[in-house]
VOGU-3710 file (C-alpha; in Angstrom, 3 decimals, decimal comma):
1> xxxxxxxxxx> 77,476/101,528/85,519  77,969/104,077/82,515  79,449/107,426/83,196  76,203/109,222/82,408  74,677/107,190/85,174  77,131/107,843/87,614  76,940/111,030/87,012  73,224/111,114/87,527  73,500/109,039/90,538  76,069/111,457/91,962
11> xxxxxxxxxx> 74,029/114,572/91,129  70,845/113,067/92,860  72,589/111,861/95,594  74,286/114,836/96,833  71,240/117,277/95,642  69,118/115,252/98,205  71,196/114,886/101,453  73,546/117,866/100,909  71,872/120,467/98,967  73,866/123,234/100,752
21> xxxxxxxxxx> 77,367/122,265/101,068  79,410/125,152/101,111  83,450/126,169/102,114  84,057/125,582/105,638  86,341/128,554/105,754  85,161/131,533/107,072  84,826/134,918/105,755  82,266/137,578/105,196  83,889/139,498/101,139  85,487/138,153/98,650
31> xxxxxxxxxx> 88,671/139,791/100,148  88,919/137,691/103,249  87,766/134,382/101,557  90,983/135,508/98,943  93,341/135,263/101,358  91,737/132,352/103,265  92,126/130,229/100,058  95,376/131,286/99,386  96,568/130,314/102,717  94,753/126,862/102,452
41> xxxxxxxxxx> 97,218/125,240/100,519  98,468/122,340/101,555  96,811/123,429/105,327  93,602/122,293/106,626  90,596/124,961/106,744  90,443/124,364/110,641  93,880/125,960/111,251  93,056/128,405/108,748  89,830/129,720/110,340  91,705/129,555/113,810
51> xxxxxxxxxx> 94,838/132,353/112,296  92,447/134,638/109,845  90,544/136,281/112,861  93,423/137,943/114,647  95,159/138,416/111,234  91,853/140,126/109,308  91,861/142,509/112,201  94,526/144,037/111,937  94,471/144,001/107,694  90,716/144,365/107,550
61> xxxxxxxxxx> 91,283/145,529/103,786  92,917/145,513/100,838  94,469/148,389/101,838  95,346/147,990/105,140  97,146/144,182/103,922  99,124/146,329/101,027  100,628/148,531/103,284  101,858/146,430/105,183  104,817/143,666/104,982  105,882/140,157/104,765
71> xxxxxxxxxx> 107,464/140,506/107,892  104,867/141,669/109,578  102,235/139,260/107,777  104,477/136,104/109,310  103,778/136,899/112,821  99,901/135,926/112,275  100,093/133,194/109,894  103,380/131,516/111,542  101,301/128,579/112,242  100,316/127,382/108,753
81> xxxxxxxxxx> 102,297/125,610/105,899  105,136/127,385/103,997  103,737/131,081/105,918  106,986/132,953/104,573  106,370/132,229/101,039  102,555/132,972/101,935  102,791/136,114/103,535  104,807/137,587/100,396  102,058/136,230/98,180  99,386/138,022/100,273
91> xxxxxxxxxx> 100,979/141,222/100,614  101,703/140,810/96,892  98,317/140,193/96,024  97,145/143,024/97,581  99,559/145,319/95,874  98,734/143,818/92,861  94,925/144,299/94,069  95,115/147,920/93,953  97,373/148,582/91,465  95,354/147,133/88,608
101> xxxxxxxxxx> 91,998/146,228/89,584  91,301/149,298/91,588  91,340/146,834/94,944  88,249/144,736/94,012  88,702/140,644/93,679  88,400/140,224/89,984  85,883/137,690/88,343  87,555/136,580/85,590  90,068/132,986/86,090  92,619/134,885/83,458
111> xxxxxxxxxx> 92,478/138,054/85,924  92,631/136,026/89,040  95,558/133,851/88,207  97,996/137,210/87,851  97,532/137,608/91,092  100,425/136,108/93,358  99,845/133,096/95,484  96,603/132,593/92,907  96,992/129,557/90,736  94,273/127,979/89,044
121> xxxxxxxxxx> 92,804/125,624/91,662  92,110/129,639/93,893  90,487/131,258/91,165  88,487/128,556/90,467  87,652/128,423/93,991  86,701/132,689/94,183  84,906/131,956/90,921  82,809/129,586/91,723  82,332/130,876/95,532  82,222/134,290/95,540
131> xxxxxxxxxx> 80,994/134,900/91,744  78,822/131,628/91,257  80,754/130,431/87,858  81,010/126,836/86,860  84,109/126,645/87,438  85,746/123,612/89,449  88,660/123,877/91,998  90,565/120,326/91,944  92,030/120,069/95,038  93,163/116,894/96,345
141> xxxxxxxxxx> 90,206/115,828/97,632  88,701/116,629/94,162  91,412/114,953/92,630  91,310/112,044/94,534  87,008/111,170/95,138  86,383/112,194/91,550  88,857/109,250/90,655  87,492/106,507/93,167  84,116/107,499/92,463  84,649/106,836/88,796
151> xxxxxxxxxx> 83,449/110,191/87,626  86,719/110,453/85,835  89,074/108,226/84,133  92,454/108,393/83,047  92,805/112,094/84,538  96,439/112,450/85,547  96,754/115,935/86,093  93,893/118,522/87,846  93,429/120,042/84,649  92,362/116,805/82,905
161> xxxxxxxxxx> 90,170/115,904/86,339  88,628/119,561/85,837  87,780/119,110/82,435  86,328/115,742/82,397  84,102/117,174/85,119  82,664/120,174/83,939  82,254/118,230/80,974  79,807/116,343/82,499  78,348/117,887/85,459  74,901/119,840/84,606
171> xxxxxxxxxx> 76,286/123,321/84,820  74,346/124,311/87,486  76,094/121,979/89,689  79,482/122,404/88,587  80,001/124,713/91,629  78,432/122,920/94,239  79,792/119,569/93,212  83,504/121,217/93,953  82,099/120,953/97,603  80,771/117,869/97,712
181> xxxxxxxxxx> 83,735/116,357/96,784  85,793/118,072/99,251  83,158/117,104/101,947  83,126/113,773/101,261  86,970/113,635/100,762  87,531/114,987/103,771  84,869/113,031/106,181  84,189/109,863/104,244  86,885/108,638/100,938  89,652/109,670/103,200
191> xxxxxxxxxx> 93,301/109,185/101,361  95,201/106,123/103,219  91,505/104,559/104,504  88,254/105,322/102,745  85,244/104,442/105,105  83,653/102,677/102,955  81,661/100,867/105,665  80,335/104,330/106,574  79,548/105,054/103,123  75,994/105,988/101,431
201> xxxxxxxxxx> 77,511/105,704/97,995  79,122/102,837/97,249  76,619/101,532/95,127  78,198/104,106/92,521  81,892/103,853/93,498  84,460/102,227/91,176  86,795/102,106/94,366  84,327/100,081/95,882  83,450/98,254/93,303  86,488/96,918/92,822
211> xxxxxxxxxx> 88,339/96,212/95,969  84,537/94,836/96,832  84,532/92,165/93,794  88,789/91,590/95,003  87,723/90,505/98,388  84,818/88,698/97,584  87,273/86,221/95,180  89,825/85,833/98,170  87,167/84,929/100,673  86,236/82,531/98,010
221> xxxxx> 89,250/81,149/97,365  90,460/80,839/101,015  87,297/78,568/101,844  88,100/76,539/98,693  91,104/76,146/99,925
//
């Protein structure tokens, strides 16, 4: 299958039976899905939606979050990967929030990305979420379906896998396509073992394809044999 194809296959696919796939992290402003994202690294969105309640009531805003500590910050978001490194970022970010963009989330990736704890994969993310910009978060998930799929090739770094993407995604599903990804990363093309039984789409994987065609020539071989 060409890439244009599988692109088109992809696009059709998802547009039909998930048409709209959206975060699974809860929030209700930009704010809250700010710090959501930045505490999803390397964390799952289920134990991040299970410590943001408790922790957005007591820093409902910008404000309230840059007044307050690291120290303090820890005590709610104990629970999630690397939270002492986190909860500087977030009070950071806030600080950083009001000091220069007058405490609004900023639109722009080149804005976004001064902000601490925001690398490029988060702004994408608020971007694309909270702004509706093409813009593609590579996460691992991203990283790692985009690959199998065969929607990229020879993409080593998230950068390349980001390019290669929005290169080739209709632009008006650059954004949605981020979540699909993730979805299916997360539920389906999982990272040790990919249900590929379970799978709708293997008629336009490369993953499949190939470890299909691989077993196909030992179950030949061992009857030969």
């Amino acid at each position: 299958m060409l890439k244009k194809e599988r692109y088109k296959e992809f696009v059709d696919y998802f547009s039909t039976h998930n048409p709209d796939a959206q975060t699974e992290l809860n929030y209700s402003n930009p704010y809250e899905l700010l710090v959501a994202v930045i505490l999803s690294a390397q964390c799952t969105d289920k134990r991040i939606n299970q410590v943001t309640p408790m922790l957005f009531e007591r820093f409902p805003n910008v404000e309230s979050l840059a007044a307050s500590n690291p120290e303090e910050v820890f005590t709610f978001i104990r629970s999630v990967s690397y939270p002492n490194n986190k909860a500087k970022h977030l009070v950071g970010m806030a600080q950083k929030l009001l000091s220069e963009f007058s405490g609004e989330v900023p639109e722009k990736i080149e804005d976004l990305i001064k902000l601490p704890g925001v690398g490029r994969k988060t702004a994408n993310v608020i971007s694309s979420v909270v702004f509706h910009q093409p813009a593609m978060a590579v996460d691992t998930h991203v990283f790692r379906v985009s690959n199998r799929l065969g929607l990229t090739s020879n993409a080593t770094t998230p950068l390349a896998v980001e390019k290669q993407l929005v290169k080739y995604l209709p632009k008006d599903t650059i954004a949605i396509a981020h979540h699909w990804l993730i979805l299916h990363g997360r539920y389906t093309c999982l990272a040790r073992r990919p249900k590929c039984e379970e799978c709708a789409i293997t008629y336009m994987c490369r993953y499949f394809e190939k470890t299909h065609k691989t077993l196909s020539i030992n179950i030949s071989t061992n009857k030969d044999t």
